[in-house]
C-alpha positions as CSV (number, residue, x, y, z in Angstrom):
1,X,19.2,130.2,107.8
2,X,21.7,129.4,105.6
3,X,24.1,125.0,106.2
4,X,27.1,125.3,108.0
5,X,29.5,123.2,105.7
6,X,31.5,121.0,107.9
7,X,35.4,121.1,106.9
8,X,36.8,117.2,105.3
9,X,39.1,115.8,107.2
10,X,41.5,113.4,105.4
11,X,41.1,109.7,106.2
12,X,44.8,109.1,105.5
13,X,46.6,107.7,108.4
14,X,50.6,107.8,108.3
15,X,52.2,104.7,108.8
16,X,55.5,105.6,108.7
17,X,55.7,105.4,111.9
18,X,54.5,101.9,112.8
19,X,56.5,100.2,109.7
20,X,59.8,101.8,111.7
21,X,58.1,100.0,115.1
22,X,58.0,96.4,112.6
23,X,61.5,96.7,111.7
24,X,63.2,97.4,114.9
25,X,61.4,94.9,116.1
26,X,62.7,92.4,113.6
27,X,66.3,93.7,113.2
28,X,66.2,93.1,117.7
29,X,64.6,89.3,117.4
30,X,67.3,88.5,114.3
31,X,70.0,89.6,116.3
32,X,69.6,88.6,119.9
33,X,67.7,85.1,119.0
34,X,70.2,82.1,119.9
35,X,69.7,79.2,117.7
36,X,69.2,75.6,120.0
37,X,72.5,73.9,119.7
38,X,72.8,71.1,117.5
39,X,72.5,67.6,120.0
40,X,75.3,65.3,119.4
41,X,72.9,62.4,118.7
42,X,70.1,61.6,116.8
43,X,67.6,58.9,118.1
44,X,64.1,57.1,116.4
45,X,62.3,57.0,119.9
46,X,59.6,54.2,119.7
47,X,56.1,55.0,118.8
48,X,53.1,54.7,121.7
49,X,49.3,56.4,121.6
50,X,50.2,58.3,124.8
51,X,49.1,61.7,124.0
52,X,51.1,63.7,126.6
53,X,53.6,66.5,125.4
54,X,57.2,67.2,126.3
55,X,57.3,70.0,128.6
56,X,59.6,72.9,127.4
57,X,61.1,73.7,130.6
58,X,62.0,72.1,134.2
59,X,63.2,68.7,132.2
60,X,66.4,66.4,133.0
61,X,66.9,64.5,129.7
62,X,69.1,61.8,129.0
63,X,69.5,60.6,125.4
64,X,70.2,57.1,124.9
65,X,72.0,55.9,121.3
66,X,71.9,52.8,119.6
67,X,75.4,52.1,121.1
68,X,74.0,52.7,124.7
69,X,75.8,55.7,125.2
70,X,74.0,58.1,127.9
71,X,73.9,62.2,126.8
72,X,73.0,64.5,129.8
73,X,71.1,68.0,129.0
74,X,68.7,70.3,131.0
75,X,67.8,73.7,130.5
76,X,67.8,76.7,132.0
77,X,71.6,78.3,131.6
78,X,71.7,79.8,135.6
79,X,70.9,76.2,136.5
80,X,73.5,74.6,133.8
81,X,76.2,77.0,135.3
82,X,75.5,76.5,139.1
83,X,76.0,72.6,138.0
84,X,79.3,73.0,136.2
85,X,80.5,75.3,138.8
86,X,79.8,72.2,141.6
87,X,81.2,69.4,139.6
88,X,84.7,71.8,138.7
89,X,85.0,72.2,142.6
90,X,83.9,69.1,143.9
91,X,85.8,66.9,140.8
92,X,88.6,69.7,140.9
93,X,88.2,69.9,137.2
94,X,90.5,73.3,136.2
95,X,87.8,74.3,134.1
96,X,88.1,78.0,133.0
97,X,85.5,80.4,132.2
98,X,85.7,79.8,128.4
99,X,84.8,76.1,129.4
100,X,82.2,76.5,131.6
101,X,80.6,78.8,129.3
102,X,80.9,75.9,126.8
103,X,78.8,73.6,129.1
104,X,76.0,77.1,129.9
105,X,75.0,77.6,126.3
106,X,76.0,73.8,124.6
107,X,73.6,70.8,123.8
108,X,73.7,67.6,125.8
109,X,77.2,66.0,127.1
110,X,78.1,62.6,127.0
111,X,81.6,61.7,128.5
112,X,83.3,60.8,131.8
113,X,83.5,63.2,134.1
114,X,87.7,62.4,133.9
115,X,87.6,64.1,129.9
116,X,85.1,66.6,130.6
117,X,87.5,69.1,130.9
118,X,89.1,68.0,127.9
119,X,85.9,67.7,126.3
120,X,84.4,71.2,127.0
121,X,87.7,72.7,125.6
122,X,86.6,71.1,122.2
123,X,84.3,72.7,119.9
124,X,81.1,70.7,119.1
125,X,82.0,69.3,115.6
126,X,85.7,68.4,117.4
127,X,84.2,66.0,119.9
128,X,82.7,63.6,117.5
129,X,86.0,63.0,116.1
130,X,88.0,62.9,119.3
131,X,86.9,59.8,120.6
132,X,85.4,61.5,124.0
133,X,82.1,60.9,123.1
134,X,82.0,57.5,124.9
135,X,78.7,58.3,126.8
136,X,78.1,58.7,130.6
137,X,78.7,55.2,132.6
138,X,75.6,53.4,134.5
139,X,77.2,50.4,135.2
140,X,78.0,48.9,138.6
141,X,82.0,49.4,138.3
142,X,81.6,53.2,137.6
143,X,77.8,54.9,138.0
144,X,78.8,58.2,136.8
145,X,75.2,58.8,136.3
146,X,73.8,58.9,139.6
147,X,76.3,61.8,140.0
148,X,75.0,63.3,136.9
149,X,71.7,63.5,138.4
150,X,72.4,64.6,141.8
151,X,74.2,67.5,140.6
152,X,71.9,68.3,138.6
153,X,68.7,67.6,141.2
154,X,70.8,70.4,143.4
155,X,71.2,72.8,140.3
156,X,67.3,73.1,140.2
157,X,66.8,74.1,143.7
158,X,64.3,71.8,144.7
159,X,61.9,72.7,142.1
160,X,58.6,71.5,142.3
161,X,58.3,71.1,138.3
162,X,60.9,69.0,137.8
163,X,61.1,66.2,135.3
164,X,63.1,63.4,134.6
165,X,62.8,62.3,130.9
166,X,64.9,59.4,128.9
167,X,65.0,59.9,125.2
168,X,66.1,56.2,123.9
169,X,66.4,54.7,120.5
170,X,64.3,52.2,119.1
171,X,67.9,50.2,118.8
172,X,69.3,51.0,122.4
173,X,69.4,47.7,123.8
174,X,67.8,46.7,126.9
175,X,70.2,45.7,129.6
176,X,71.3,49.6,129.2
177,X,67.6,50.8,129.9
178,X,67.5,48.6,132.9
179,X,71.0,49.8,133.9
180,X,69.4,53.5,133.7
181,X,66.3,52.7,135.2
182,X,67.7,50.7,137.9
183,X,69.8,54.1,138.6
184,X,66.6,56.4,139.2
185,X,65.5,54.0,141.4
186,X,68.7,53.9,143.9
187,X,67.9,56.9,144.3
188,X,64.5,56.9,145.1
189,X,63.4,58.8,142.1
190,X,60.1,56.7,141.2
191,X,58.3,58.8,138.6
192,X,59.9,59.0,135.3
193,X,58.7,59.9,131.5
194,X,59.8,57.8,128.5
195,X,59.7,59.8,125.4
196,X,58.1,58.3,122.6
197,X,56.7,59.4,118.7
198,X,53.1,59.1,118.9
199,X,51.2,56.5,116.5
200,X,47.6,56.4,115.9
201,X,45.7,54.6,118.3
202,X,44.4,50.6,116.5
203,X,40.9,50.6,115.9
204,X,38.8,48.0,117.8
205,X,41.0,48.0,120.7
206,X,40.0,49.3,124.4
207,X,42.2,52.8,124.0
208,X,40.1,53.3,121.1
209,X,36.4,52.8,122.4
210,X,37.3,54.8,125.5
211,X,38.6,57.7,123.6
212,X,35.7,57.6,120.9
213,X,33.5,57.8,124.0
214,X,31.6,54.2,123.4
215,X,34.0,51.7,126.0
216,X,32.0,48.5,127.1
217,X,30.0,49.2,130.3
218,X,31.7,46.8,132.9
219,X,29.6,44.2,134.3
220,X,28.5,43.9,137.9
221,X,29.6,40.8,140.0
């Protein structure tokens, strides 16, 4: 009985297809990607071994500069426009949309709450030249920053995630940390994360033997 030759099937597989898939894909991400805005400070945050990371979302940050001045920022753009929408009622601001919209999508803002309206109007290279860049007050005489974060506690809902961060420079001097700090705890907001660069951890020292696994057993009384 005579083979039955089996027909060859080309092992060619079009890929025209999938390359159009690739570049849609990258023309949508090029165009509807937002780029994080520029924050109107830059800090050297002090070094510490502590290991634990940032978290990307849920954070109320405030930025401390050399100069002591106080930045506000917090994601989440619904939660950022529920906020500005409070304080232009409460503060009777006469922001307009274009404003508010300002504050939604912008970086962190450091003013009184008297120029914010003023300040919001701006764009973001303006404000460093206008002078309105003064920072948020702590002190006793005017603690805009208890506001700050009150608005801003009510903005997230009472979200179980949430976390309060202060960003400081190396520089910031100390009576302004204790003017912050002092703040949180008025109003009984106890748990806080300092953001720091992280160093290597010195050799020899207890940190060290404990994370290399070979800390001192501790002797019994």
């Amino acid at each position: 009985m005579p083979k039955v030759k089996m027909a060859r099937k080309s092992t060619t597989i079009d890929m025209t297809a999938m390359c159009d898939v690739a570049f849609l894909l990258l023309t949508f991400f090029m165009l509807a990607t937002k780029f994080k805005p520029e924050e109107p400070v830059t800090v050297v945050t002090p070094s510490s071994i502590n290991t634990k990371l940032l978290p990307d979302s849920d954070v109320i940050m405030f930025t401390v500069d050399t100069k002591g001045r106080i930045f506000f920022s917090m994601d989440g753009q619904p939660k950022r426009k529920k906020m500005i929408e409070d304080l232009n009622s409460q503060f009777k601001l006469g922001l307009d949309q274009k404003a508010m919209n300002n504050f939604i999508v912008g970086a962190s803002v450091g003013t009184e709450i008297k120029n914010l309206k003023a300040y919001l109007d701006m764009k973001a290279e303006e404000r460093k030249a206008s002078g309105l860049e003064t920072g948020i007050p702590s002190d006793s005489a005017n603690n805009e920053l208890s506001t700050w974060v009150n608005y801003a506690r009510t903005a997230q809902g009472g979200n179980p995630r949430l976390q309060y961060c202060i960003k400081a420079d190396n520089g910031t001097p100390y009576p302004k940390i204790k003017e912050i700090m002092q703040t949180f705890k008025d109003l009984k907001i106890q748990k806080l994360n300092l953001v720091t660069s992280l160093e290597s951890i010195p050799p020899g020292t207890a940190a060290a033997l404990a994370n290399a696994g070979t800390a001192p057993a501790k002797k019994s009384e």
